[in-house]
Structure formats: C-alpha cells, structure tokens
Biopython code that builds the backbone (N, CA, C, O; Angstrom):
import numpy as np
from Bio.PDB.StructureBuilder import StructureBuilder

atoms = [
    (1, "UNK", "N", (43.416, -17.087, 26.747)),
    (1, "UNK", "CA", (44.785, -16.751, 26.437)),
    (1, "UNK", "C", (45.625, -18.015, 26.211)),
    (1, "UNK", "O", (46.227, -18.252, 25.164)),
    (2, "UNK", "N", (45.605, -18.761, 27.240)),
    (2, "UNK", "CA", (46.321, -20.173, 26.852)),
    (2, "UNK", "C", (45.882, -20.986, 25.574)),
    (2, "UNK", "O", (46.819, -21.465, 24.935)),
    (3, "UNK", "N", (44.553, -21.231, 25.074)),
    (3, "UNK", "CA", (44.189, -21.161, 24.203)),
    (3, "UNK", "C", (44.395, -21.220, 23.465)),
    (3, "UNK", "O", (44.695, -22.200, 22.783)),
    (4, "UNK", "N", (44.302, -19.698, 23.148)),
    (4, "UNK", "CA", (45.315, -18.799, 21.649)),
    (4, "UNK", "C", (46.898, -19.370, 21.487)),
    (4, "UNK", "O", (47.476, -19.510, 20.409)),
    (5, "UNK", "N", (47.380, -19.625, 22.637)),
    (5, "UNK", "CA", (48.858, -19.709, 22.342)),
    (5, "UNK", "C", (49.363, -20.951, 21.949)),
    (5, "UNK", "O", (50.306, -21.205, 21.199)),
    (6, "UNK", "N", (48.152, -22.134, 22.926)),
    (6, "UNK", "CA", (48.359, -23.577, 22.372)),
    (6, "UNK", "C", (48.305, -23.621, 20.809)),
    (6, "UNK", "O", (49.102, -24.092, 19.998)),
    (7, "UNK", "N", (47.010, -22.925, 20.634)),
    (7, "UNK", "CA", (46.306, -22.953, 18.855)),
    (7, "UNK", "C", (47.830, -22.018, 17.851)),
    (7, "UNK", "O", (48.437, -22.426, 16.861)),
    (8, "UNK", "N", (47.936, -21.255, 18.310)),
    (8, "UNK", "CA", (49.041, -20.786, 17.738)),
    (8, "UNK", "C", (50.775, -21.588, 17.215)),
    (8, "UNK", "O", (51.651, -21.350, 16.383)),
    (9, "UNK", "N", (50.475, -22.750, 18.455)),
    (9, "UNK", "CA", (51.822, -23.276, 17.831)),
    (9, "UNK", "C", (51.177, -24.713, 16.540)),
    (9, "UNK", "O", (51.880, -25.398, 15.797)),
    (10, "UNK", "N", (49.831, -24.740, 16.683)),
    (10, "UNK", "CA", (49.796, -25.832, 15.690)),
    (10, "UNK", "C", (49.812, -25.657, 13.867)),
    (10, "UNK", "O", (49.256, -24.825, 13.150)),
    (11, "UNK", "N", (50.460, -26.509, 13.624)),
    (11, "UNK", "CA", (50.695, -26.747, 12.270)),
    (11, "UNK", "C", (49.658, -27.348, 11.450)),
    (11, "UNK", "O", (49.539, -28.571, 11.380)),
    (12, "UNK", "N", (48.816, -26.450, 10.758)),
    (12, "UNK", "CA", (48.007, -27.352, 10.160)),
    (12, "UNK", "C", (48.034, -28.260, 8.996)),
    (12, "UNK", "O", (47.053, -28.782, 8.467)),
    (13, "UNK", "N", (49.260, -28.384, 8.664)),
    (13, "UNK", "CA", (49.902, -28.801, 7.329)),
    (13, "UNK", "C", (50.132, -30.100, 7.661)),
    (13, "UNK", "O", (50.511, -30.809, 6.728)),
    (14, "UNK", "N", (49.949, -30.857, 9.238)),
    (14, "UNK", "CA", (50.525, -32.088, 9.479)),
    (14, "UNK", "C", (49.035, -32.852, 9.610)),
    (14, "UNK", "O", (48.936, -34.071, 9.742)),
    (15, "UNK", "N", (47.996, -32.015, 9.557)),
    (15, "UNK", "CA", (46.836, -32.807, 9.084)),
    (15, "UNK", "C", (46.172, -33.112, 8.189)),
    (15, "UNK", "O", (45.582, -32.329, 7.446)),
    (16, "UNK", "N", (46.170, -34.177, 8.134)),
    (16, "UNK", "CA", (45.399, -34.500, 6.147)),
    (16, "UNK", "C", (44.341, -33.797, 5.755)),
    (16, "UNK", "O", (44.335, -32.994, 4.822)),
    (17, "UNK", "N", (42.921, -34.240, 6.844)),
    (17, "UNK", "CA", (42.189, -33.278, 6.886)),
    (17, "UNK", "C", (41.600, -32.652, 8.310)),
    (17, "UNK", "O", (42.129, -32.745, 9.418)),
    (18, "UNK", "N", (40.249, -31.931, 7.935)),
    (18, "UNK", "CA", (40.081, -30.853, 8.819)),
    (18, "UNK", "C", (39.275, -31.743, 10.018)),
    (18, "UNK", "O", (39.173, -31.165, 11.100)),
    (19, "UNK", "N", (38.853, -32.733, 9.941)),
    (19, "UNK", "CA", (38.432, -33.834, 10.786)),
    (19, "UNK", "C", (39.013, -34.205, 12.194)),
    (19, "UNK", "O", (38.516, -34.166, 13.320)),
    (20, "UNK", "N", (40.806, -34.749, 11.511)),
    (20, "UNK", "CA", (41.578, -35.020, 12.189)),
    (20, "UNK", "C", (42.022, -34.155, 13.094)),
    (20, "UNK", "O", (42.082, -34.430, 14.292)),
    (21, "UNK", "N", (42.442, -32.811, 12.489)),
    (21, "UNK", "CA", (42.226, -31.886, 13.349)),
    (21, "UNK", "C", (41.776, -31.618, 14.416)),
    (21, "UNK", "O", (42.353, -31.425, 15.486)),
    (22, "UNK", "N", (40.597, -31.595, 14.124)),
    (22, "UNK", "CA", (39.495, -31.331, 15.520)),
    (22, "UNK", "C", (39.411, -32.567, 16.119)),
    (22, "UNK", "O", (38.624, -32.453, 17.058)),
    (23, "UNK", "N", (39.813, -33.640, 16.047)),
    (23, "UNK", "CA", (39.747, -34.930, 16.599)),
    (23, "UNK", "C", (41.063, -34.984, 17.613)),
    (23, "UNK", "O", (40.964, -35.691, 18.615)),
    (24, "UNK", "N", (42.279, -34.260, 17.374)),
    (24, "UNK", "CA", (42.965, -34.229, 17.764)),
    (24, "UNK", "C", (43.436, -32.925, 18.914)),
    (24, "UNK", "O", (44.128, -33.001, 19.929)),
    (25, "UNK", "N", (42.763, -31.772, 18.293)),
    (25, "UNK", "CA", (42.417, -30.848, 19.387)),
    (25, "UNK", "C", (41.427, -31.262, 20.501)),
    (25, "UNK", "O", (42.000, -31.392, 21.582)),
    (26, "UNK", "N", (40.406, -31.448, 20.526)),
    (26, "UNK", "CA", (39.560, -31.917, 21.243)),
    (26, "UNK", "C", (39.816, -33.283, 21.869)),
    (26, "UNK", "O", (38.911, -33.706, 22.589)),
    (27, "UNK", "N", (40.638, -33.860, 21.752)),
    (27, "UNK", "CA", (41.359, -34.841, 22.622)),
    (27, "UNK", "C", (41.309, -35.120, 24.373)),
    (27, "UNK", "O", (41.116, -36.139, 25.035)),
    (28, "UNK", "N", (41.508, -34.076, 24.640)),
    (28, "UNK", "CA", (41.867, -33.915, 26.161)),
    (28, "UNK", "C", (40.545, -33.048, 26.721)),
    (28, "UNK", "O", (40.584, -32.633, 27.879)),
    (29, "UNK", "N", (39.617, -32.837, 26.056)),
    (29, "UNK", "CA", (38.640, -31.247, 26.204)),
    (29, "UNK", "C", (38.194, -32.301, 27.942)),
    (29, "UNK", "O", (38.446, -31.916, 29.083)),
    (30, "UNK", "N", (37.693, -33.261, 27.651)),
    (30, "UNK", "CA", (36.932, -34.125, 29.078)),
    (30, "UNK", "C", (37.294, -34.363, 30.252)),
    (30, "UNK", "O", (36.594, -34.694, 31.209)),
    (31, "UNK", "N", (38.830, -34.134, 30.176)),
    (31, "UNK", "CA", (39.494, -34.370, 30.951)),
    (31, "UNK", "C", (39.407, -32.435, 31.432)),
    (31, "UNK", "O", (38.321, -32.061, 31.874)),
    (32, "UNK", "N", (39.960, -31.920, 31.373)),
    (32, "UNK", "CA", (40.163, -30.160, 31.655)),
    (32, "UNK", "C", (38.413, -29.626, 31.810)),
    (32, "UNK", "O", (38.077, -28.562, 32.330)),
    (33, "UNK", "N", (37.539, -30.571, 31.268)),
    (33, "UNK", "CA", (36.087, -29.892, 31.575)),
    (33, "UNK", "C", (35.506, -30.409, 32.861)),
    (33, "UNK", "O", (34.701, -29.764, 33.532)),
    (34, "UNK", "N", (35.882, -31.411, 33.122)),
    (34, "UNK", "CA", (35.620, -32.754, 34.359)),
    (34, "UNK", "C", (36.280, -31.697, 35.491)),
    (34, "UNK", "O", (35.553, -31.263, 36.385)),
    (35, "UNK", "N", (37.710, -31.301, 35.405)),
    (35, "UNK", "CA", (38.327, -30.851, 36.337)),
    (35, "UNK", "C", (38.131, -29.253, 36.818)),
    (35, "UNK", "O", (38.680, -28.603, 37.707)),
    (36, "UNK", "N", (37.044, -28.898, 35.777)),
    (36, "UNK", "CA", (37.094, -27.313, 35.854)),
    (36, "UNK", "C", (35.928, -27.315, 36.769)),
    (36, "UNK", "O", (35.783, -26.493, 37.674)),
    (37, "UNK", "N", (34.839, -28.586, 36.403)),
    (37, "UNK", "CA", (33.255, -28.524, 36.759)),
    (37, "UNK", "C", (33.455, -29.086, 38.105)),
    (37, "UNK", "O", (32.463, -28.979, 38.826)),
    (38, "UNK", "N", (34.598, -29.723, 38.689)),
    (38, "UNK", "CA", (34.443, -30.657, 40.138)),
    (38, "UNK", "C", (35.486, -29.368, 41.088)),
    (38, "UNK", "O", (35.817, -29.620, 42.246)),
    (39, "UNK", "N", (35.914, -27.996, 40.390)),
    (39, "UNK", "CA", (37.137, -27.050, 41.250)),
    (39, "UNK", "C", (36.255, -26.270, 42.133)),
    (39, "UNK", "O", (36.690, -25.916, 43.228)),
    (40, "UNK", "N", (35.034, -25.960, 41.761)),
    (40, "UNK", "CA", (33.881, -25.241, 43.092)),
    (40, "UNK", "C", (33.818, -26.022, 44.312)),
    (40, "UNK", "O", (34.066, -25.483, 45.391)),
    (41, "UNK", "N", (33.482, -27.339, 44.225)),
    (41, "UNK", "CA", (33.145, -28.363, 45.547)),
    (41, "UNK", "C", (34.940, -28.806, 46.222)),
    (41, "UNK", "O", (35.153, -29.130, 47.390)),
    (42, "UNK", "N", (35.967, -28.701, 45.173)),
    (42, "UNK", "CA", (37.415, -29.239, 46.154)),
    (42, "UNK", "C", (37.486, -27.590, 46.498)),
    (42, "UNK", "O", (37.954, -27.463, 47.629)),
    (43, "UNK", "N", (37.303, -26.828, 46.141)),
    (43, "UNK", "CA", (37.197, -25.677, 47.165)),
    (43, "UNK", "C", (36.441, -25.561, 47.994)),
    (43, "UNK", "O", (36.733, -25.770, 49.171)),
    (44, "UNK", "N", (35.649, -25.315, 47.725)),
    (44, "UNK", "CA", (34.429, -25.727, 49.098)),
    (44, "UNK", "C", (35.125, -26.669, 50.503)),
    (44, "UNK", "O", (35.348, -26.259, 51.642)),
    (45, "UNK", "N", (35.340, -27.991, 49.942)),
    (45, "UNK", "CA", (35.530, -28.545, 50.788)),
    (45, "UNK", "C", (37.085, -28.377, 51.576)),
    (45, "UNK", "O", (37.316, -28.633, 52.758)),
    (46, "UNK", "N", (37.824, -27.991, 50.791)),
    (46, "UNK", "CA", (38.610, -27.127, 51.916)),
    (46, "UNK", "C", (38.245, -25.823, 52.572)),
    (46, "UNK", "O", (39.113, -25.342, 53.299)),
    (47, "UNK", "N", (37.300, -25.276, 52.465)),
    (47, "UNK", "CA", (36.817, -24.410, 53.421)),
    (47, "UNK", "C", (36.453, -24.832, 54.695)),
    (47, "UNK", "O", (36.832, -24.334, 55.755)),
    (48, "UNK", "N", (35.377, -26.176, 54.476)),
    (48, "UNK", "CA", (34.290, -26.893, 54.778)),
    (48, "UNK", "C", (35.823, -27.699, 56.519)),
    (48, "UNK", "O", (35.742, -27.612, 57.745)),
    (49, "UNK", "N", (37.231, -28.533, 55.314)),
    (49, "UNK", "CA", (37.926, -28.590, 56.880)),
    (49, "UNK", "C", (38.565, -27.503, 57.592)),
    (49, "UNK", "O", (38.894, -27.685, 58.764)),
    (50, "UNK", "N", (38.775, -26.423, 57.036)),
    (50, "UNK", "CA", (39.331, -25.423, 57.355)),
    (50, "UNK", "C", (38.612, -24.851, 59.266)),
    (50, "UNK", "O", (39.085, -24.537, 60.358)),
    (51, "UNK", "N", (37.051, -25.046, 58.522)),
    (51, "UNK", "CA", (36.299, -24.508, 59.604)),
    (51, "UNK", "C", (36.338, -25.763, 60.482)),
    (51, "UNK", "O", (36.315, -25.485, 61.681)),
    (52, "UNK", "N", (36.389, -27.006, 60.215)),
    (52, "UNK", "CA", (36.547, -27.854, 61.155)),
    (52, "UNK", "C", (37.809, -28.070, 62.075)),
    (52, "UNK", "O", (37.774, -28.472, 63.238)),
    (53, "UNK", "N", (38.700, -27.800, 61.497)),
    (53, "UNK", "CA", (39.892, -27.684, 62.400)),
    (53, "UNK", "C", (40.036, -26.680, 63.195)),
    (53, "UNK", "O", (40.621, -26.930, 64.249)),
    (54, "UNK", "N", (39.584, -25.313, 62.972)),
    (54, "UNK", "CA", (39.530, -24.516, 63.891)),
    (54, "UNK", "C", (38.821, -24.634, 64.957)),
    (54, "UNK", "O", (39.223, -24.099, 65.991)),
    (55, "UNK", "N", (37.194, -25.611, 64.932)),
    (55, "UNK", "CA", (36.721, -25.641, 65.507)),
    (55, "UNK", "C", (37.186, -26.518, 66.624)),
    (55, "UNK", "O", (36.711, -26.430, 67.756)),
    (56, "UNK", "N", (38.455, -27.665, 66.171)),
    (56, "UNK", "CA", (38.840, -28.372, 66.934)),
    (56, "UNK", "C", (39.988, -27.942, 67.681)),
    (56, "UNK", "O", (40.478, -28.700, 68.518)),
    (57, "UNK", "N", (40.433, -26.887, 67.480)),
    (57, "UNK", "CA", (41.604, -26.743, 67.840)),
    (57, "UNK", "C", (41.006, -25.463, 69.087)),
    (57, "UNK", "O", (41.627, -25.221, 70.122)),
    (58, "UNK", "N", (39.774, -24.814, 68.710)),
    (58, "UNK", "CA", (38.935, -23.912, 69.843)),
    (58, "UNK", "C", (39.028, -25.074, 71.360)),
    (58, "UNK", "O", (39.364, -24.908, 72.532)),
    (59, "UNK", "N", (38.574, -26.147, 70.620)),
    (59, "UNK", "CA", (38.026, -27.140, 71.883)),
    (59, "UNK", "C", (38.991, -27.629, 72.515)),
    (59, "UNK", "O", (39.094, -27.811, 73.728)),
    (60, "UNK", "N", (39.838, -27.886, 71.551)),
    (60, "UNK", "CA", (41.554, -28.199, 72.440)),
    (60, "UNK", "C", (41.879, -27.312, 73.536)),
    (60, "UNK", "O", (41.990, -27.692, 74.701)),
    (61, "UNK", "N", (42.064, -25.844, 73.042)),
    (61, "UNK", "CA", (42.496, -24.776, 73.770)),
    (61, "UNK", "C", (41.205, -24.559, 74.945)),
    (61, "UNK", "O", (41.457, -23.909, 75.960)),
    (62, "UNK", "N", (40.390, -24.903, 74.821)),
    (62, "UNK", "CA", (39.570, -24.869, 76.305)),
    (62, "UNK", "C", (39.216, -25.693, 77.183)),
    (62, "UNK", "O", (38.606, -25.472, 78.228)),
    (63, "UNK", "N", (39.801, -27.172, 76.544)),
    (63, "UNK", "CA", (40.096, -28.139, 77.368)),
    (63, "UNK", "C", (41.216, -28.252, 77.949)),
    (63, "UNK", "O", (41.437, -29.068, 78.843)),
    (64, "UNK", "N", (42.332, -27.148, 77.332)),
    (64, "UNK", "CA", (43.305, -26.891, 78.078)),
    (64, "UNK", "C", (43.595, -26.336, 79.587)),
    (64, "UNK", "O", (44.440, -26.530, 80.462)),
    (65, "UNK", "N", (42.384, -25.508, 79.399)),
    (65, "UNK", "CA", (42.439, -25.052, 80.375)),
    (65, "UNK", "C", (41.631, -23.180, 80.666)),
    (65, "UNK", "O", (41.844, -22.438, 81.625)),
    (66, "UNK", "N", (40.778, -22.937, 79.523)),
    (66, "UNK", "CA", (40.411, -21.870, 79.390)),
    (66, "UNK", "C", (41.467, -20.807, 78.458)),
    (66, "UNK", "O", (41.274, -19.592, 78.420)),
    (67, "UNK", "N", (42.553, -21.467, 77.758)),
    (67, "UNK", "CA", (43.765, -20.484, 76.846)),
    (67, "UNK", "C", (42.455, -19.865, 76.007)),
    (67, "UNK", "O", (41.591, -20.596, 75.522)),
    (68, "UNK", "N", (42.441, -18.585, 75.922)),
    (68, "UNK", "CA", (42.571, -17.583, 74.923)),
    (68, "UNK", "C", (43.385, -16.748, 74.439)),
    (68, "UNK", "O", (43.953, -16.022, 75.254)),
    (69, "UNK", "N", (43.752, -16.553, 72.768)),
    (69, "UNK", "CA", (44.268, -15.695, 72.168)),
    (69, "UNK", "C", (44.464, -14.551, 72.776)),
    (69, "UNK", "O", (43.699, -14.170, 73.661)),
    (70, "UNK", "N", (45.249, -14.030, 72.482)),
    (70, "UNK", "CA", (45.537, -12.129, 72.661)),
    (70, "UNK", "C", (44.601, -11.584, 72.567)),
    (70, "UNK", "O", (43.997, -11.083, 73.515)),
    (71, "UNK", "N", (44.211, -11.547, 71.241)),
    (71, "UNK", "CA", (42.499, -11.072, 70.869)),
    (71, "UNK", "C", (42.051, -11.706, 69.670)),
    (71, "UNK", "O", (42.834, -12.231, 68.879)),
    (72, "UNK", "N", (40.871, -11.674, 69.521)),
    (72, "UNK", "CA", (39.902, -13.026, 68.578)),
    (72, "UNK", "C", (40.540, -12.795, 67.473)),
    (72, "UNK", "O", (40.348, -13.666, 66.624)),
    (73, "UNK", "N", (41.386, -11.750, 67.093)),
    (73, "UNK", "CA", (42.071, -11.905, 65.491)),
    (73, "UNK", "C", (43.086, -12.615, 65.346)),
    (73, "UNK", "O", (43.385, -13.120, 64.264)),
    (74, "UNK", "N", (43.719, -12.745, 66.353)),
    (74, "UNK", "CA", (45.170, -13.430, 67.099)),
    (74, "UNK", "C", (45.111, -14.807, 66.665)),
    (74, "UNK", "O", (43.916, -15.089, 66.582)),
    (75, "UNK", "N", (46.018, -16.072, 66.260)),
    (75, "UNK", "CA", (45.767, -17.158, 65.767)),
    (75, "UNK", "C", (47.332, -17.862, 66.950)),
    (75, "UNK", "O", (47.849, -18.979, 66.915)),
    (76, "UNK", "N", (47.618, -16.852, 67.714)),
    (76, "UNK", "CA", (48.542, -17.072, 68.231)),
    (76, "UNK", "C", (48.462, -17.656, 69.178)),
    (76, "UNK", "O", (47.445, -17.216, 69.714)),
    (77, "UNK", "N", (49.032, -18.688, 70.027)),
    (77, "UNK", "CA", (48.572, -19.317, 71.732)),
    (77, "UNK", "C", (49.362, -18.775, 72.585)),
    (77, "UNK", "O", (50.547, -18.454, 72.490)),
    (78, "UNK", "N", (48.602, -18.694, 73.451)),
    (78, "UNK", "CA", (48.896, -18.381, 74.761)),
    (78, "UNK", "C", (49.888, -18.736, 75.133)),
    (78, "UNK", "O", (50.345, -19.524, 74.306)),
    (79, "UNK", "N", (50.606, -18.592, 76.046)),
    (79, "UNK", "CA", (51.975, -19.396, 76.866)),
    (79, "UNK", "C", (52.088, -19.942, 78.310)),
    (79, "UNK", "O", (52.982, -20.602, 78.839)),
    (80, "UNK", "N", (50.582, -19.338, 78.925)),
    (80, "UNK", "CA", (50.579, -19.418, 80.314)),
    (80, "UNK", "C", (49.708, -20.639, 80.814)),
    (80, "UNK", "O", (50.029, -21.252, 81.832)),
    (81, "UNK", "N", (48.536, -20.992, 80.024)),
    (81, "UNK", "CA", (47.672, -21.845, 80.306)),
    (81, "UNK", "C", (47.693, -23.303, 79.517)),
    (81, "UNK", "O", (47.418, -24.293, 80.195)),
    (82, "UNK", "N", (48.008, -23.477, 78.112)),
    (82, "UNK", "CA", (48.158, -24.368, 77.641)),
    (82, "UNK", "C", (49.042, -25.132, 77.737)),
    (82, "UNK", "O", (50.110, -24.605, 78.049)),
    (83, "UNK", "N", (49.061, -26.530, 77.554)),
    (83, "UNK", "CA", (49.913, -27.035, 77.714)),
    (83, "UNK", "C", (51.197, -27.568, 76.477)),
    (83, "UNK", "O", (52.370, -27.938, 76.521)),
    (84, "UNK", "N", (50.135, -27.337, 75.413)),
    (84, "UNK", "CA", (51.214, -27.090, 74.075)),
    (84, "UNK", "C", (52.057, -25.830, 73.886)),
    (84, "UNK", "O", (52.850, -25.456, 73.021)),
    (85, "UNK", "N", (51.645, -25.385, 74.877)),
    (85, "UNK", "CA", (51.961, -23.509, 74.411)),
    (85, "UNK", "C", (53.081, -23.128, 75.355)),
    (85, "UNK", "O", (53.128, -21.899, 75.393)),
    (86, "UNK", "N", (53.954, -23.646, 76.092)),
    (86, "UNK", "CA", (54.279, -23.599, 76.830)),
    (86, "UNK", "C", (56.001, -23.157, 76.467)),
    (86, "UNK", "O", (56.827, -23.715, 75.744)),
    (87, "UNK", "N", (56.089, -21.889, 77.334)),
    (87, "UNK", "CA", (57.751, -21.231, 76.620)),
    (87, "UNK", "C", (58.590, -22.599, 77.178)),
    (87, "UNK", "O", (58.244, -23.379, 78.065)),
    (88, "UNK", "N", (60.009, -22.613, 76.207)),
    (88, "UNK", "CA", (60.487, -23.465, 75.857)),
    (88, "UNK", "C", (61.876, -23.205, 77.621)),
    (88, "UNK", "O", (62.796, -24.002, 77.805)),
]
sb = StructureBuilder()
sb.init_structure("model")
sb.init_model(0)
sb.init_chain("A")
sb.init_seg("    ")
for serial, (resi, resn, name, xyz) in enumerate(atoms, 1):
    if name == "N":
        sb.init_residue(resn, " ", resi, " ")
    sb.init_atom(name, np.array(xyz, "f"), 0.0, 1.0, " ", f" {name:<3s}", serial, name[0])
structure = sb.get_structure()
C-alpha cells in the first residue's frame, strides 16, 4: 500500500530515461531491506530482556523477604513485606 502511494506521486516526465528511474527508485531499497531482515532478532531480543528483568525483579522480591503478588497474574507488590513496597 505505501508503495502504491509513494509510486503514485512520481512524475515520470522528470526522467530522461527509464534507467534513471529505477536508479532513483531503488535508491534507498538497502537501507528498508537491512532494517526489515534485522526486525525478527530486535524483537526477539526485547523479549529475550523482558524475561530477564522479570526474572530479576522475582529475585529482588524474595530477597526481600518472601513478597508475593496477590496472585501469579498480579504484577502488583505487596505492601507488607517489601521494602520498596512499602505504603507511603
């Protein structure tokens, strides 16, 4: 779709010939193909700290002192045992 709409605003009357054209479309293709082929692994790897921080932040909360969540869906802390968690 983006595509179509880029291709749609070009003028082909400002190219001499059909060469230049495609020399000039294809300009940037390495750059947008580089970034499309490396978007699986920078996702990944924010998964990859995602799970690491949780895992650190598990170890925090039980070096706290045994804090568990409400319940394992809960991302919420405790107030009674931790020491970050602590009502104000």
């Amino acid at each position: 779709m983006e595509r179509w709409l880029c291709y749609r605003q070009v003028d082909m009357r400002q190219f001499p010939t059909l060469d230049l054209c495609e020399m000039m479309l294809t300009k940037r293709l390495v750059v947008i193909g580089t970034v499309a082929a490396n978007a699986p692994y920078i996702g990944l790897l924010g998964t990859v700290l995602g799970i690491m921080l949780t895992a650190l932040a598990c170890a925090a909360m039980k070096l706290a002192g045994g804090c568990r969540p409400r319940s394992w869906m809960s991302f919420s802390p405790c107030t009674t045992h931790c020491s970050w968690g602590k009502p104000a």
